[in-house]
C-alpha positions in Angstrom: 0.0 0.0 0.0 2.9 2.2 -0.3 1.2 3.8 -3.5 -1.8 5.1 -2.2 -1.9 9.2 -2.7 -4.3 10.6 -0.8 -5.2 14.1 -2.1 -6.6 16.5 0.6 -7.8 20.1 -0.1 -8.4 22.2 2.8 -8.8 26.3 3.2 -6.2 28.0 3.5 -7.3 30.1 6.6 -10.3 29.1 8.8 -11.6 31.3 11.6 -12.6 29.5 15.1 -16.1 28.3 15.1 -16.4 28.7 11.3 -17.7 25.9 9.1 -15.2 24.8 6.0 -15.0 22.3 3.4 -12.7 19.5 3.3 -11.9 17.5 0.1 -10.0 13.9 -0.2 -9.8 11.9 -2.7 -8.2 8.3 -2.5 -7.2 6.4 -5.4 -8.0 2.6 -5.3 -6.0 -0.2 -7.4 -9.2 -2.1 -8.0 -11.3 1.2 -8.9 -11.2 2.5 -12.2 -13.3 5.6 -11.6 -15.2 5.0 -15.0 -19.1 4.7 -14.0 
């Protein structure tokens, strides 16, 4: 598993109490992604 790439966007500032958006994206061997 020493391929695996996890891609995680986050904001680049966040204030305290403040709701933000995280984005990952994890790329699978067995999963194309074609659907």
């Amino acid at each position: 598993m020493s391929d695996v790439k996890p891609r995680v966007r986050i904001p680049k500032s966040a204030k305290k109490g403040e709701v933000v958006e995280i984005k990952s994206l994890i790329e699978h061997k067995m999963e194309t992604g074609q659907r």
